[in-house]
Biopython code that builds the backbone (N, CA, C, O; Angstrom):
import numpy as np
from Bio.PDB.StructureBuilder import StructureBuilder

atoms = [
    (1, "UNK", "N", (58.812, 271.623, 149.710)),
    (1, "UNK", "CA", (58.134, 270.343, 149.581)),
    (1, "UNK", "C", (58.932, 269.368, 148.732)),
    (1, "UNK", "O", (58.663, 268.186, 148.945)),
    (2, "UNK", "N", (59.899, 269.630, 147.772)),
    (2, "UNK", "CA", (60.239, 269.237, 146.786)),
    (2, "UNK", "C", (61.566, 268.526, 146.959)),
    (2, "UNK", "O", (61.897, 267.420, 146.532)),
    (3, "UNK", "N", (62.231, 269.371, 147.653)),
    (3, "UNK", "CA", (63.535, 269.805, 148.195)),
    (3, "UNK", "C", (64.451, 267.945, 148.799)),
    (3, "UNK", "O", (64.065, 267.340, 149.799)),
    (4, "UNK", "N", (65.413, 267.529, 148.043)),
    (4, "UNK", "CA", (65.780, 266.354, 148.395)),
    (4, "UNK", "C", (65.135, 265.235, 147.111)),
    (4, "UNK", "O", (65.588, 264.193, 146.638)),
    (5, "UNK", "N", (64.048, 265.916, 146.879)),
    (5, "UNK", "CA", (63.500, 264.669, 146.014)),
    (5, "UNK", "C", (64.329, 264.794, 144.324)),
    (5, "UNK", "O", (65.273, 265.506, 143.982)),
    (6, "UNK", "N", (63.390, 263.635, 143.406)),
    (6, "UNK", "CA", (63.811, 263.776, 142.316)),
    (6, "UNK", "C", (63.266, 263.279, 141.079)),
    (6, "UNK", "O", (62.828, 262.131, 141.150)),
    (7, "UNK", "N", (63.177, 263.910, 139.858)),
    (7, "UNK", "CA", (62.220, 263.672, 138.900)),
    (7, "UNK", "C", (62.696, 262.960, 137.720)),
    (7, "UNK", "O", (63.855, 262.573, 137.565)),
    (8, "UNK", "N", (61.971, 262.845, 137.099)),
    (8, "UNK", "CA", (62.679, 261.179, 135.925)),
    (8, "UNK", "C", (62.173, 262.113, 134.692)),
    (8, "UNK", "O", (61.019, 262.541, 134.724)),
    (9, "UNK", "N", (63.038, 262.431, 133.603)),
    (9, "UNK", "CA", (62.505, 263.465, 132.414)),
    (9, "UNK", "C", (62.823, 262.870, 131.746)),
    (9, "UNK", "O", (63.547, 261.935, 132.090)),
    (10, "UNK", "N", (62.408, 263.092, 130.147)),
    (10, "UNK", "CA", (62.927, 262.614, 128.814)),
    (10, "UNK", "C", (63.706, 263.112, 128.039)),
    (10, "UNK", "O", (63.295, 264.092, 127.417)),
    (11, "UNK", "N", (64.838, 262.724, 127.836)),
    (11, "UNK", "CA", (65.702, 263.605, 126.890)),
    (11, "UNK", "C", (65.728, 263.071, 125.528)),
    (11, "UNK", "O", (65.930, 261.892, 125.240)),
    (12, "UNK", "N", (65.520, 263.973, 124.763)),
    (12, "UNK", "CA", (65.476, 263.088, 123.207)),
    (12, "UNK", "C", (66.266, 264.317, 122.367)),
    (12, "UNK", "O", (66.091, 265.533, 122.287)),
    (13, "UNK", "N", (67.333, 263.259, 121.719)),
    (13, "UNK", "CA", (68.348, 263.839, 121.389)),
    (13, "UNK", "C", (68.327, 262.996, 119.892)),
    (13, "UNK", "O", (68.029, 261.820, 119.682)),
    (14, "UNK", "N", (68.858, 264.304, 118.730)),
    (14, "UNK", "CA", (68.565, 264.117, 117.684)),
    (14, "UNK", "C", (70.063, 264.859, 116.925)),
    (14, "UNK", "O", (70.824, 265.719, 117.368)),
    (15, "UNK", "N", (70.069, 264.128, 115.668)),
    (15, "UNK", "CA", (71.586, 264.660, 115.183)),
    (15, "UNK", "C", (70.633, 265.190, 113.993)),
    (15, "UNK", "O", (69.811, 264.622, 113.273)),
    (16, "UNK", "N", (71.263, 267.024, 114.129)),
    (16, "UNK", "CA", (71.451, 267.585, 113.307)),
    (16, "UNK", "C", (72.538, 268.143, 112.148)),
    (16, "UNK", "O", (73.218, 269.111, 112.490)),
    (17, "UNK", "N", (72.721, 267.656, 110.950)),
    (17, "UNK", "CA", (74.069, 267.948, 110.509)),
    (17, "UNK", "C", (75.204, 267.811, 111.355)),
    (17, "UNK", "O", (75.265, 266.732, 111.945)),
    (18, "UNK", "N", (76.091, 268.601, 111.559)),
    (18, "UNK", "CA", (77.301, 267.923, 112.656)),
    (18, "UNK", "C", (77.141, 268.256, 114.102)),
    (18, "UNK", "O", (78.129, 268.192, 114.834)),
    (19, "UNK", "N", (75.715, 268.683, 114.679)),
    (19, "UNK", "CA", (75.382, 268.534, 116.141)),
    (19, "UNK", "C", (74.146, 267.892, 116.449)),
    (19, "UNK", "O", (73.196, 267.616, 115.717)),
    (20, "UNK", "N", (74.375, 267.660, 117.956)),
    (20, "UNK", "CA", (73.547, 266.982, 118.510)),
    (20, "UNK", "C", (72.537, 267.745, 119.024)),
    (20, "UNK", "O", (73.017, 268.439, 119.920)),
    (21, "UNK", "N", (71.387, 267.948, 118.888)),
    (21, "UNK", "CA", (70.234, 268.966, 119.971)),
    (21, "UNK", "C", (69.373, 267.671, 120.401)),
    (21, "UNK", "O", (68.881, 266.647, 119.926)),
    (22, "UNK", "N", (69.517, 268.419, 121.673)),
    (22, "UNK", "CA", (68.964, 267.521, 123.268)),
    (22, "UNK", "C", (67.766, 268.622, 123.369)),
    (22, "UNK", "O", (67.838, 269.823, 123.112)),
    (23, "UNK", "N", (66.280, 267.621, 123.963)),
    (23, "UNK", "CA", (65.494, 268.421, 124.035)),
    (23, "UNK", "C", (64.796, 267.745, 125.243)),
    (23, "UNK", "O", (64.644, 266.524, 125.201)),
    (24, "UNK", "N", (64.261, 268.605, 126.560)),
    (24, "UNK", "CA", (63.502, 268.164, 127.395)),
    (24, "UNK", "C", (61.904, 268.648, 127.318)),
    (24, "UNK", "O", (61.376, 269.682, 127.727)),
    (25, "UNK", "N", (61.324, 267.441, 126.604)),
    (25, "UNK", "CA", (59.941, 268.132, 126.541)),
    (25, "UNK", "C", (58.875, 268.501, 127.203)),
    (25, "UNK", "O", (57.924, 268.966, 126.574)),
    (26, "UNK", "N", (58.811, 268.339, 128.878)),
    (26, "UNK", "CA", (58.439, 267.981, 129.445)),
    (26, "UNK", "C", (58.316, 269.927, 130.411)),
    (26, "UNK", "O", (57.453, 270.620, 130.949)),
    (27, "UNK", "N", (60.039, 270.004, 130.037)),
    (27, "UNK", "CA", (60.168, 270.988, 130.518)),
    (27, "UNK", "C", (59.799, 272.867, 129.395)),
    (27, "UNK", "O", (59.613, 274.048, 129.686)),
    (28, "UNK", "N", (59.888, 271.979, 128.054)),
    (28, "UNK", "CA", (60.706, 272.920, 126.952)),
    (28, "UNK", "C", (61.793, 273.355, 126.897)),
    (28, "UNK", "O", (61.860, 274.527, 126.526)),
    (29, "UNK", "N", (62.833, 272.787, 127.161)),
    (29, "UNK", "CA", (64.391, 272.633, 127.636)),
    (29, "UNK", "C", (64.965, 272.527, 126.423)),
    (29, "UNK", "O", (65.042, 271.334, 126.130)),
    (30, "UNK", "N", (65.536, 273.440, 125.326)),
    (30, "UNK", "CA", (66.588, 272.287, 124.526)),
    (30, "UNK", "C", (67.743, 273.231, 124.430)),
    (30, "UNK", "O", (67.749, 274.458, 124.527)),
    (31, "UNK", "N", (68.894, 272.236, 124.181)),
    (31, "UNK", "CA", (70.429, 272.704, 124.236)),
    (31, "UNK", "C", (70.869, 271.816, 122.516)),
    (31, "UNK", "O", (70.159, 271.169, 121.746)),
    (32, "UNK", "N", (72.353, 272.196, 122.471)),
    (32, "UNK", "CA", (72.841, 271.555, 121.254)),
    (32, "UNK", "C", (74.419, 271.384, 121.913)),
    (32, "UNK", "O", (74.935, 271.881, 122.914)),
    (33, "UNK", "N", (75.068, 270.195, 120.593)),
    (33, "UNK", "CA", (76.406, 269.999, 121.616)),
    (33, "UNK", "C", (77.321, 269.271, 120.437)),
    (33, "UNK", "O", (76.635, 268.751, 119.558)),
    (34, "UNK", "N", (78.176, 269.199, 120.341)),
    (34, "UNK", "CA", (79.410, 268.657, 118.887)),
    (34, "UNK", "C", (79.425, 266.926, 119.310)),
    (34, "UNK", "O", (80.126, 266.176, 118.630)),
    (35, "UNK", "N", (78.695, 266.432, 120.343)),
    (35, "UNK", "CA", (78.703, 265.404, 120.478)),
    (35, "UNK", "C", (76.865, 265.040, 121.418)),
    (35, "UNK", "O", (76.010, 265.864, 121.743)),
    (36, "UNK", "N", (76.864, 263.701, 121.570)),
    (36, "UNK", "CA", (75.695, 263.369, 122.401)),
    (36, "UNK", "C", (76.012, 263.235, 123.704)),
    (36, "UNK", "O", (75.150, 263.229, 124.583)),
    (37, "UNK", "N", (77.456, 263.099, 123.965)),
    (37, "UNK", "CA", (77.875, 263.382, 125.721)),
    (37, "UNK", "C", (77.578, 264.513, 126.073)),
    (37, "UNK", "O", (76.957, 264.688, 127.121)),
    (38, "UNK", "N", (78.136, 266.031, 124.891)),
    (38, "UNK", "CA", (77.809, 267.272, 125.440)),
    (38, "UNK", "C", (76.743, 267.991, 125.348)),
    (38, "UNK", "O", (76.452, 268.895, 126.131)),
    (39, "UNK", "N", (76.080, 267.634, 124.370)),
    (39, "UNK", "CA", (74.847, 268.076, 124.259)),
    (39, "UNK", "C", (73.412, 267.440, 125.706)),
    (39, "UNK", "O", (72.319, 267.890, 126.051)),
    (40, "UNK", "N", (74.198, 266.312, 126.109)),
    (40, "UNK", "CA", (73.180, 265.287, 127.392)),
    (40, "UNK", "C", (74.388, 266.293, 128.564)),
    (40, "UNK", "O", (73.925, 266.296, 129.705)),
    (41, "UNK", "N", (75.186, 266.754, 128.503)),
    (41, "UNK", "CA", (75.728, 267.909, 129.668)),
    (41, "UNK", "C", (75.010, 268.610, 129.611)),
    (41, "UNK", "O", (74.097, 268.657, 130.435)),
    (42, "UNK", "N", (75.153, 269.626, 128.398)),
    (42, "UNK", "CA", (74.196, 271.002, 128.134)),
    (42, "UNK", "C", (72.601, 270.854, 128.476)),
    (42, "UNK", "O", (72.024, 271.880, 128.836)),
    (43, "UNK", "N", (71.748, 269.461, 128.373)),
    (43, "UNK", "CA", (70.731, 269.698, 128.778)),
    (43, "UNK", "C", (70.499, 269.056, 130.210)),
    (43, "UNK", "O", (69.367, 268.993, 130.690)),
    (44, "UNK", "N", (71.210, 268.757, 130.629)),
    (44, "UNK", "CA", (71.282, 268.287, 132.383)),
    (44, "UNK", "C", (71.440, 269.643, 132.869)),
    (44, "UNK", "O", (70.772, 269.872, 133.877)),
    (45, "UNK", "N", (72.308, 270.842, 132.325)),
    (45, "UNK", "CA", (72.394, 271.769, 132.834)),
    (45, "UNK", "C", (71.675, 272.663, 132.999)),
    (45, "UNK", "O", (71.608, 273.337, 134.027)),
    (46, "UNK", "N", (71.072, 272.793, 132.071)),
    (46, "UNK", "CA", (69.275, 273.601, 131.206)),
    (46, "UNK", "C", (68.286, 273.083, 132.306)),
    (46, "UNK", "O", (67.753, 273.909, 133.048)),
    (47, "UNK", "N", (68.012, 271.699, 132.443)),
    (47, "UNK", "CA", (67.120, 271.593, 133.318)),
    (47, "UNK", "C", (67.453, 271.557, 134.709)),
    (47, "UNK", "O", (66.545, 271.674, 135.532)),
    (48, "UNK", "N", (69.088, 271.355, 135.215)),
    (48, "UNK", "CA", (68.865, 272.426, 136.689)),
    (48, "UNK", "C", (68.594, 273.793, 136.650)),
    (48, "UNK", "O", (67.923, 274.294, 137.551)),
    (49, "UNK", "N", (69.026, 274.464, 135.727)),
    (49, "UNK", "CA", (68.791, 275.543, 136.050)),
    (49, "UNK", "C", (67.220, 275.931, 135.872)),
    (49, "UNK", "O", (66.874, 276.860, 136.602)),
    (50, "UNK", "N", (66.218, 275.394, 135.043)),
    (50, "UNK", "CA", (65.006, 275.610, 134.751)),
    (50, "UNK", "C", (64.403, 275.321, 135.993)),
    (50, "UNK", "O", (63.528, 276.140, 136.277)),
    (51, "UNK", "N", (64.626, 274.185, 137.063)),
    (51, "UNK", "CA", (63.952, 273.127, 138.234)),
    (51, "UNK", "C", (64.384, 274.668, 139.499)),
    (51, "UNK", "O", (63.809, 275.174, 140.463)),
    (52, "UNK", "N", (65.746, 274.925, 138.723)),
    (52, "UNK", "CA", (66.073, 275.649, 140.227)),
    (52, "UNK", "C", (65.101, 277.193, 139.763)),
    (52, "UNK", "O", (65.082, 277.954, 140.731)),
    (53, "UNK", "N", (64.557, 277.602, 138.890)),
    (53, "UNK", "CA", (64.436, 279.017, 138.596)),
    (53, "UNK", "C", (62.907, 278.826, 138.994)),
    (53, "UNK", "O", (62.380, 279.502, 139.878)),
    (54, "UNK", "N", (62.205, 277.795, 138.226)),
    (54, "UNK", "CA", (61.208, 277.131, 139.188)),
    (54, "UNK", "C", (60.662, 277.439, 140.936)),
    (54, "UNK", "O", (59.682, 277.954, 141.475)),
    (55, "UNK", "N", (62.002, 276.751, 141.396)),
    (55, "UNK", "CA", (61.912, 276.750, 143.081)),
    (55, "UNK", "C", (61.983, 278.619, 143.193)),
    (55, "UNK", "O", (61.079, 279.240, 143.754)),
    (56, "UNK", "N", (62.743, 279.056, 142.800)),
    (56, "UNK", "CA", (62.761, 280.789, 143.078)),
    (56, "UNK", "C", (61.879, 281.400, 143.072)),
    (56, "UNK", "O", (61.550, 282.194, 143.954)),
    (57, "UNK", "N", (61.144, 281.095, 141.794)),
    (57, "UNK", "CA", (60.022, 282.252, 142.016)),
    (57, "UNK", "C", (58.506, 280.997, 142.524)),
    (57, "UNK", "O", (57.296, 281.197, 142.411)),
    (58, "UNK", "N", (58.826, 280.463, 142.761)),
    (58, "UNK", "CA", (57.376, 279.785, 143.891)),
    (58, "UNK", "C", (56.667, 279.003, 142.943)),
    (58, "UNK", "O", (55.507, 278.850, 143.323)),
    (59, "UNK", "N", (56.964, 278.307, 141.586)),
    (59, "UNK", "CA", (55.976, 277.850, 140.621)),
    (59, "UNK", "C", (56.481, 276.452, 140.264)),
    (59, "UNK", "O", (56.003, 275.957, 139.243)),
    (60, "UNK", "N", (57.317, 275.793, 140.908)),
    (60, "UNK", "CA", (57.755, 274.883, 141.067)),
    (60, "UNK", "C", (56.408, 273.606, 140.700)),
    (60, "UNK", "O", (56.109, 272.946, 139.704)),
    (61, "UNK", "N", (55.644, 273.783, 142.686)),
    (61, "UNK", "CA", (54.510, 272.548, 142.479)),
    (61, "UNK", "C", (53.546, 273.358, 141.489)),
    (61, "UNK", "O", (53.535, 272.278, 140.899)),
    (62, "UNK", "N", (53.108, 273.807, 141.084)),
    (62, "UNK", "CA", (51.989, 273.816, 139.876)),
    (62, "UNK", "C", (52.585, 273.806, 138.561)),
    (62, "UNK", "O", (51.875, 273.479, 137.610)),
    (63, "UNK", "N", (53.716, 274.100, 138.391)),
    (63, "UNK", "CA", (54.244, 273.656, 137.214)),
    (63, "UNK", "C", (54.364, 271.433, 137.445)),
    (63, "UNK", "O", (53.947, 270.534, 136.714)),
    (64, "UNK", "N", (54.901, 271.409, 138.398)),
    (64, "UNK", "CA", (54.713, 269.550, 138.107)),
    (64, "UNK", "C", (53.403, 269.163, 138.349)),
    (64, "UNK", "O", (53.229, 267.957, 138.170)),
    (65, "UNK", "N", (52.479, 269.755, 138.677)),
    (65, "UNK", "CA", (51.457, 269.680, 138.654)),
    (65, "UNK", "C", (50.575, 269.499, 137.446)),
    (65, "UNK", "O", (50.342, 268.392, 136.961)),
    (66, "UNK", "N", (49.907, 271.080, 136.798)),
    (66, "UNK", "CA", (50.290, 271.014, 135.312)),
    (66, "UNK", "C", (50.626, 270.341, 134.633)),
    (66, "UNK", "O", (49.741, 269.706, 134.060)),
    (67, "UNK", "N", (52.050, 270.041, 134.260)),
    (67, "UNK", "CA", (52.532, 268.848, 133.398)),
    (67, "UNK", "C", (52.596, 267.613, 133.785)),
    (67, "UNK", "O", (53.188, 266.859, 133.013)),
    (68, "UNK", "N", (52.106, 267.096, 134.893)),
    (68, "UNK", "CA", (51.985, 265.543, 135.159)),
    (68, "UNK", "C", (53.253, 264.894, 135.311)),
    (68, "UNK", "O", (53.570, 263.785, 134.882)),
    (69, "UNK", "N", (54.239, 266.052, 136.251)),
    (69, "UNK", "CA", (55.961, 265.616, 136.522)),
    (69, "UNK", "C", (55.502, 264.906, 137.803)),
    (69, "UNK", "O", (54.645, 265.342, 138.571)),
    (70, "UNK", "N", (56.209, 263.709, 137.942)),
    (70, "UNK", "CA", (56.450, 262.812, 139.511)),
    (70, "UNK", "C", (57.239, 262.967, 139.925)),
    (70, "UNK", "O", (58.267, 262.552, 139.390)),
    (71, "UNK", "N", (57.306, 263.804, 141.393)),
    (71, "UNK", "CA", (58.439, 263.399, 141.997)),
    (71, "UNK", "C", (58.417, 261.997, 142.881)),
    (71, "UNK", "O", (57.525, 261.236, 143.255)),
    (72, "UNK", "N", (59.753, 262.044, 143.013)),
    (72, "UNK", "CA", (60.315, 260.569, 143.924)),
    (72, "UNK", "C", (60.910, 261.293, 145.112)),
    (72, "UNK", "O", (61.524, 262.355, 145.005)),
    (73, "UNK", "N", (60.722, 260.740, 146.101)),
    (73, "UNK", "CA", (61.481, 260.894, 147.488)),
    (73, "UNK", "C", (62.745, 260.312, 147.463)),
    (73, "UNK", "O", (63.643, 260.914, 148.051)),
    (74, "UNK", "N", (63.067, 258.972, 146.743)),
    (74, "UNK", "CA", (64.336, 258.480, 146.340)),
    (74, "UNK", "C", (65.158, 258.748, 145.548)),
    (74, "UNK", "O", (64.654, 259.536, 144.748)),
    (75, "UNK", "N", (66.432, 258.482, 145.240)),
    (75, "UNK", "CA", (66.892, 258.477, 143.684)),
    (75, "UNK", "C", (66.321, 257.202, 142.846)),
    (75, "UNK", "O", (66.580, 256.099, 143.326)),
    (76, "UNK", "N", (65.581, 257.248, 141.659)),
    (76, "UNK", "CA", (65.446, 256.177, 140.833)),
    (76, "UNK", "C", (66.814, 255.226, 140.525)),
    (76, "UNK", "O", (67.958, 255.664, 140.397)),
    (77, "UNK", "N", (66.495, 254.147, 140.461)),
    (77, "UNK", "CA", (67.526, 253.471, 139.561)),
    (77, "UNK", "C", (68.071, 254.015, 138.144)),
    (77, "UNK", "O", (67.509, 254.815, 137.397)),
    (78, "UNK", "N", (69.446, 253.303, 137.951)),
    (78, "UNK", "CA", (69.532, 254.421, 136.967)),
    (78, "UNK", "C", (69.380, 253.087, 135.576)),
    (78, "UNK", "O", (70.255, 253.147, 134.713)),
    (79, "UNK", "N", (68.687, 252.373, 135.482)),
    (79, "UNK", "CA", (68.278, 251.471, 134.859)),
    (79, "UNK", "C", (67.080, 251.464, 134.152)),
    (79, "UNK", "O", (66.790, 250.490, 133.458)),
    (80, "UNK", "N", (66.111, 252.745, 134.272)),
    (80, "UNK", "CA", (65.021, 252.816, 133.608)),
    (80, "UNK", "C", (64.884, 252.419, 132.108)),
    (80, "UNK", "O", (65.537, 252.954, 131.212)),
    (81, "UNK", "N", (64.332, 251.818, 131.997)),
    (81, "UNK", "CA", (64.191, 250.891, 130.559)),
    (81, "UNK", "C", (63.336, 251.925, 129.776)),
    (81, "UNK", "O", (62.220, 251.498, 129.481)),
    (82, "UNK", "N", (63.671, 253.448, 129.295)),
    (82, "UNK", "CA", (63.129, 254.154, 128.189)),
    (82, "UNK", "C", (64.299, 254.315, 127.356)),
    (82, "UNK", "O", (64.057, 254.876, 126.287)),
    (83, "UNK", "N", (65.957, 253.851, 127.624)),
    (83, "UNK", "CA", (66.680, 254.634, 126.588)),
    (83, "UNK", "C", (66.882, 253.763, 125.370)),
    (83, "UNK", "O", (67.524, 252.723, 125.222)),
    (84, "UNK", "N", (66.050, 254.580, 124.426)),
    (84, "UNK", "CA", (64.972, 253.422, 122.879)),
    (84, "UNK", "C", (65.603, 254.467, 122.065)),
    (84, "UNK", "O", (65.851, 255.660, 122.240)),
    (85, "UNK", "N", (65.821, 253.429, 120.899)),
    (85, "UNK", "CA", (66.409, 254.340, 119.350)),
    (85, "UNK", "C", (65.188, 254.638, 118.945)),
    (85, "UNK", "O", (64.272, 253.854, 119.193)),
    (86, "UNK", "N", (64.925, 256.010, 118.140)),
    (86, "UNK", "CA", (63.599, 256.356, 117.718)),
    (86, "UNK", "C", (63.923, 256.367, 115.987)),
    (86, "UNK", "O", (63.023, 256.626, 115.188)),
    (87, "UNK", "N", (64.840, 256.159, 115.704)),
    (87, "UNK", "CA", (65.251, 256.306, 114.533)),
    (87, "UNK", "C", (66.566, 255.955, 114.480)),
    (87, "UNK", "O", (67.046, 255.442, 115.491)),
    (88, "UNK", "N", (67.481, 256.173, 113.207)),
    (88, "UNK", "CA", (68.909, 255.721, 113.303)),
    (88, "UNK", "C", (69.897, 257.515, 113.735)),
    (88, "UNK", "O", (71.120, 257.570, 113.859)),
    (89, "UNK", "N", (69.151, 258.478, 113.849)),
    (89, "UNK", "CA", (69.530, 259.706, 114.704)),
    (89, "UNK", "C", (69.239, 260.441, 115.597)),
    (89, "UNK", "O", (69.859, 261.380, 116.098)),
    (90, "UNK", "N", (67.677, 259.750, 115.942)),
    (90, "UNK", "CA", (67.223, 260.102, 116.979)),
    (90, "UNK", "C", (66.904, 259.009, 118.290)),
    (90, "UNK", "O", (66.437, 257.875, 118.190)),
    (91, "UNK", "N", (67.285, 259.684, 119.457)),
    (91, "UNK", "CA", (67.592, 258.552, 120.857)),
    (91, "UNK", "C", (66.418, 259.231, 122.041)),
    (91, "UNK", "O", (66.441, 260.458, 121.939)),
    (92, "UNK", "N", (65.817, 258.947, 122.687)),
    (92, "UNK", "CA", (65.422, 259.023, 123.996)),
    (92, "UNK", "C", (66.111, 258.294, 125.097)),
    (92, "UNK", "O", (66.534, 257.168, 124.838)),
    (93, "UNK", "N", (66.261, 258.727, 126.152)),
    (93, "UNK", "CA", (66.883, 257.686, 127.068)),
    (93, "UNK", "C", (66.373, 259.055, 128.563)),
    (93, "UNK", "O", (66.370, 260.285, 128.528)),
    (94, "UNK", "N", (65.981, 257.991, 129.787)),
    (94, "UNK", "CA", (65.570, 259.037, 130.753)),
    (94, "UNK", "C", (66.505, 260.066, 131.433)),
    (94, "UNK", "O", (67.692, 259.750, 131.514)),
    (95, "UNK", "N", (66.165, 261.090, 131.860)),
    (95, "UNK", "CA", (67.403, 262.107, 132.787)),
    (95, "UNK", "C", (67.062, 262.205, 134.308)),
    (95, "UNK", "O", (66.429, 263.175, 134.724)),
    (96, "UNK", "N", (67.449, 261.274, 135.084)),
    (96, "UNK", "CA", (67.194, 261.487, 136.443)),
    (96, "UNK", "C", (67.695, 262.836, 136.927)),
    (96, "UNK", "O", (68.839, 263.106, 136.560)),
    (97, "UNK", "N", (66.893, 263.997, 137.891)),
    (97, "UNK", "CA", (67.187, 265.124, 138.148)),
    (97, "UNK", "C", (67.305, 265.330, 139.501)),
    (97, "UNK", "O", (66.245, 265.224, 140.117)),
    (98, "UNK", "N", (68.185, 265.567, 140.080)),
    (98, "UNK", "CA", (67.878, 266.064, 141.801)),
    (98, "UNK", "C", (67.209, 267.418, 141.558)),
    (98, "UNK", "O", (67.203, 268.075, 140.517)),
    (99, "UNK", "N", (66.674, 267.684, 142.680)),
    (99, "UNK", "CA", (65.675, 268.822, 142.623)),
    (99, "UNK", "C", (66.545, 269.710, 143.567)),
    (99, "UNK", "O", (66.825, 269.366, 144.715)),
    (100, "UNK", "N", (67.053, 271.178, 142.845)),
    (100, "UNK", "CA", (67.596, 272.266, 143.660)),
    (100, "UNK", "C", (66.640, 272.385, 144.706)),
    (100, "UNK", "O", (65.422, 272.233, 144.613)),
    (101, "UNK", "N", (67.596, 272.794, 146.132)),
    (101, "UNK", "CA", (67.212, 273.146, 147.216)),
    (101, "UNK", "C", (66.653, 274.909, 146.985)),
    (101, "UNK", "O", (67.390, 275.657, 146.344)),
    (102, "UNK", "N", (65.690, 275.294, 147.402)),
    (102, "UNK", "CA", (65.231, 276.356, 146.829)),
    (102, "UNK", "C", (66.035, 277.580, 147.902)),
    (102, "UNK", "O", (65.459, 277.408, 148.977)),
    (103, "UNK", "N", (66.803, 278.414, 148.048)),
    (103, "UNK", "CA", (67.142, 279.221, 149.091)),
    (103, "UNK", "C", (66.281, 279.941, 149.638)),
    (103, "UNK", "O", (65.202, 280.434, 149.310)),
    (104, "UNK", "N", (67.213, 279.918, 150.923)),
    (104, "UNK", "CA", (66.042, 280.694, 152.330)),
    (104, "UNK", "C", (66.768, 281.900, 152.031)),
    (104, "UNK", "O", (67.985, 282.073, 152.097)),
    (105, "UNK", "N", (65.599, 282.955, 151.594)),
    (105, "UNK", "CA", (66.172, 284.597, 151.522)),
    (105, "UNK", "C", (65.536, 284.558, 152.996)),
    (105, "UNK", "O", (65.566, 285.561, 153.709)),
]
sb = StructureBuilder()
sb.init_structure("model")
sb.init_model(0)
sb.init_chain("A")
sb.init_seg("    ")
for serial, (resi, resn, name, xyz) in enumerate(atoms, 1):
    if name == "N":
        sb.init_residue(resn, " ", resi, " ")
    sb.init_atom(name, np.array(xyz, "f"), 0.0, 1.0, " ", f" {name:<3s}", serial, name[0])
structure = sb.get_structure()
C-alpha cells in the first residue's frame, strides 16, 4: 500500500559536547555523528532501515497509523518551512523519506 510513497519526519538534532545526536521522534530513531551532515546521514539511515524493517514484518500501516505518520503519494517539496533553531544547539528541520519497497518472498 505504501510502496512508492513518502513520509515527512522530524529530525531534531542537538550538539552534545563534540557530537551531534539526531533524533527521529516520531519513529524513536536516534543516531550520533562528529558533525550535523553525519549525524543527518546516520539518521536518514536509521530511519530507512526502521520504514524498511517495518514493511518486513507487516506493521508498517498500523504503526503510521498509531503515530499519526502521513503518507504522500508524491515527493514533498523539499522546502518545508519546519527547519527552526530551537535553541543556539539544538535544530529541527524536516526528513523527507521514500518508503522501502517491501520484498516479494
Amino acid at each position: 500500500m505504501f510502496s512508492g510513497s513518502y513520509v515527512i519526519l522530524n529530525g531534531k538534532f542537538r550538539k552534545e559536547g563534540r557530537r551531534w545526536v539526531a533524533r527521529c521522534d516520531e519513529l524513536g530513531t536516534s543516531t550520533f555523528g562528529r558533525s550535523i551532515r553525519e549525524a543527518d546521514e546516520h539518521l536518514k539511515e536509521a530511519i530507512f532501515c526502521h520504514l524498511n524493517t517495518l514493511g518486513d514484518v507487516g506493521e508498517r500501516e498500523r504503526f503510521f497509523k498509531e503515530n499519526n505518520i502521513i503518507f504522500h503519494k508524491i515527493k514533498p517539496k523539499h522546502n518545508i518551512d519546519i527547519n527552526t533553531s530551537m535553541s543556539d544547539d539544538t535544530f529541527l528541520r524536516p526528513i523527507v523519506q521514500r518508503i522501502p519497497t517491501v520484498a516479494n518472498l
